[in-house]
Structures are given as C-alpha cells and as structure tokens.
C-alpha beads as a LAMMPS data file, in Angstrom:
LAMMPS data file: protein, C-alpha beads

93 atoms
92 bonds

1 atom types
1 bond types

-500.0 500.0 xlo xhi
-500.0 500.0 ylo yhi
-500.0 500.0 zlo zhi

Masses

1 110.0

Atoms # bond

1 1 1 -3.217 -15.299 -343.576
2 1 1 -1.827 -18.882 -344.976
3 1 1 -4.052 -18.716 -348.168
4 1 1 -1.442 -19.408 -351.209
5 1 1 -0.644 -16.816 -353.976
6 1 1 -1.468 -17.572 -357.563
7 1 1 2.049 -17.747 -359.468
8 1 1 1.952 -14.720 -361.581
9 1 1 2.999 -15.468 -365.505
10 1 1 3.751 -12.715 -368.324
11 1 1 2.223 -12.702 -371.429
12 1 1 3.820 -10.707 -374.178
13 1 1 1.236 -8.368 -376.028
14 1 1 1.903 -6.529 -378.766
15 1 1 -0.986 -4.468 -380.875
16 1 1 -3.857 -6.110 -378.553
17 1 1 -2.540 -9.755 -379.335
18 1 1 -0.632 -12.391 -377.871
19 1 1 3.329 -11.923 -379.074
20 1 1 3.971 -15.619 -380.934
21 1 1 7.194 -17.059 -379.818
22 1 1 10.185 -18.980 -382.156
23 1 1 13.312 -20.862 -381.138
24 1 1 16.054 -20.689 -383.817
25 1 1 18.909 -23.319 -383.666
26 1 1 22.222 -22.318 -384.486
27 1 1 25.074 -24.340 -386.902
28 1 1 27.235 -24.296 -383.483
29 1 1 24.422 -26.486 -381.097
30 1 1 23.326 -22.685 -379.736
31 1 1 19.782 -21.571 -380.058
32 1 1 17.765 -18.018 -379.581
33 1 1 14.139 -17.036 -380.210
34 1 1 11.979 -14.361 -380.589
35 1 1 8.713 -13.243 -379.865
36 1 1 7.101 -11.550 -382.945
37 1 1 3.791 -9.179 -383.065
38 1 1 1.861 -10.354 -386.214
39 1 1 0.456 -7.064 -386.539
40 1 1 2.734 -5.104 -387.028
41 1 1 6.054 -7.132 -387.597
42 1 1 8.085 -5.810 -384.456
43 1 1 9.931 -8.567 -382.800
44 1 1 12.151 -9.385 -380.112
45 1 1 15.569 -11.615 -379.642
46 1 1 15.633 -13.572 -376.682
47 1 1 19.098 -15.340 -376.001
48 1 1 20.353 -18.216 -373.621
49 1 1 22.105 -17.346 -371.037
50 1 1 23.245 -19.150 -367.627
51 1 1 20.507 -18.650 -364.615
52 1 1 23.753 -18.041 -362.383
53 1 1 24.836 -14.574 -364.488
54 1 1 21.382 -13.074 -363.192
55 1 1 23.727 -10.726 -360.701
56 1 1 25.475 -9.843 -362.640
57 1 1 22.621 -7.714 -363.905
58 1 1 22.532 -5.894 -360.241
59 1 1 20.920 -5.675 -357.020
60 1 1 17.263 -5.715 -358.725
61 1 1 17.447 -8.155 -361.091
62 1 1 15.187 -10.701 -361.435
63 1 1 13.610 -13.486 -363.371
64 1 1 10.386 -13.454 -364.874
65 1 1 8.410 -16.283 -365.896
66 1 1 7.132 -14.982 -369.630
67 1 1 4.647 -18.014 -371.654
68 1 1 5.551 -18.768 -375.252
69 1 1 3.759 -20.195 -377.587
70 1 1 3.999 -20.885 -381.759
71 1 1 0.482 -20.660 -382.296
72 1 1 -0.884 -17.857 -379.781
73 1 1 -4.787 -17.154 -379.487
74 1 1 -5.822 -14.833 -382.562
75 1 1 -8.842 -12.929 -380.292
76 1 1 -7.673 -9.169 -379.153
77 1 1 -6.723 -8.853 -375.415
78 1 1 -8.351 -6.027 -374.193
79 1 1 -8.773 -5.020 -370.413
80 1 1 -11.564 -6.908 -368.070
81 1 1 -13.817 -4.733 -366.830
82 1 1 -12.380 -3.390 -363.349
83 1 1 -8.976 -4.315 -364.271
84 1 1 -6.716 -2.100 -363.127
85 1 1 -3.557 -4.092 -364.082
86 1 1 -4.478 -6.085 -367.403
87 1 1 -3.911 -5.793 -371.109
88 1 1 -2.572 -2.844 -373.089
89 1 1 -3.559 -1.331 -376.019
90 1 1 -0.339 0.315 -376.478
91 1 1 1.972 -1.705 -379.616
92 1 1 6.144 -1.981 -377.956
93 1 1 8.522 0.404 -378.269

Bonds

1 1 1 2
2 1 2 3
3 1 3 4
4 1 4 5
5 1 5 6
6 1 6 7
7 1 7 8
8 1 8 9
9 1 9 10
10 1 10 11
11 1 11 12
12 1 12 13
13 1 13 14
14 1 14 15
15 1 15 16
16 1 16 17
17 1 17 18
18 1 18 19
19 1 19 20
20 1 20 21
21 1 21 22
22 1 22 23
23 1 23 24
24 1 24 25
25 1 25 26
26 1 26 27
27 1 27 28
28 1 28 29
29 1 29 30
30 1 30 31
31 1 31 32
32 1 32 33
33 1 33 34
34 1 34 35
35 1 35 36
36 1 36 37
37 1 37 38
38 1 38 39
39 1 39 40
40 1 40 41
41 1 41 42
42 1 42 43
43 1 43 44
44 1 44 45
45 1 45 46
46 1 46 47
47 1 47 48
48 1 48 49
49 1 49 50
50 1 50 51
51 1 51 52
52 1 52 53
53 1 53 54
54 1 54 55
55 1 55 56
56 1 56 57
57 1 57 58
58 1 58 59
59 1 59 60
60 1 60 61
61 1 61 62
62 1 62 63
63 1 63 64
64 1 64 65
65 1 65 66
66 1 66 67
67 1 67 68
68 1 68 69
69 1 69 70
70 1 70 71
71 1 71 72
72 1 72 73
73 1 73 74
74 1 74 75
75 1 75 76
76 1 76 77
77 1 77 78
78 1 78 79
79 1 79 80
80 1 80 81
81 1 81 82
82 1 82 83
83 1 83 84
84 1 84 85
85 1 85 86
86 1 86 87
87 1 87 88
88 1 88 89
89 1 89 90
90 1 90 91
91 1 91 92
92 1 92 93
C-alpha cells in the first residue's frame, strides 16, 4: 500500500462553530493569540514558544497542526452523516 495519507488539520469548534482566531502584539516585540467561541464568549490563550521545548513536555508530546482564521465560516458544524469522528456539539470546558 503506497497510496499517500491526507495531512490531517484541527479545527477548533466551540458551540457548533468554527473558534475565530486573534494574534495580540505585545509593547516588548512578543505576541500571543487566542481562539474565541462567538457564542458563548469562552476563549483560549495560545503563546509562542520554541518548537525545540516540545520534550520537554514528555515522551508523548506532540505537535498539532490547528487552522486559524479572523473571519471563520458562520454555518453550524454538525456531524456528516456516517461520521464517526467529526464535529461536536459539545461547547469547551
């Protein structure tokens, strides 16, 4: 079997819709963002950090590639029919 696999990319949902994402600059040169639910207002702070401090998170680390976007699609995400893996109706924690 040679076929190729399809890279996989997260998508952070939040209340059946697309998490909107923000970078922030700092008055030092640093910058965070967040990824905010408009639904419901929850939001999360994602900080810069060097790729080479990923062990130091332990053996099962890893990096995932998460999309980001100012201006997300409005429409609900529910799951596809037959979709055993998709979309979540539950808001975050």
């Amino acid at each position: 079997m040679t076929g190729e696999k399809a890279a996989t990319v997260w998508v952070p949902v939040c209340c059946a819709r697309v998490m909107r994402y923000n970078v922030y600059g700092r008055a030092d040169g640093a910058a965070f963002g967040t990824l905010g639910c408009r639904i419901c207002g929850r939001s999360i702070t994602l900080e810069a950090e060097s790729a080479e401090k990923v062990k130091e998170y332990g053996e099962r680390a890893a990096v995932v590639q998460v999309i980001g976007s100012p201006r997300p699609p409005t429409e609900e995400r529910g799951k596809a029919e037959g979709d055993s893996g998709g979309a979540t109706n539950d808001p975050t924690l």
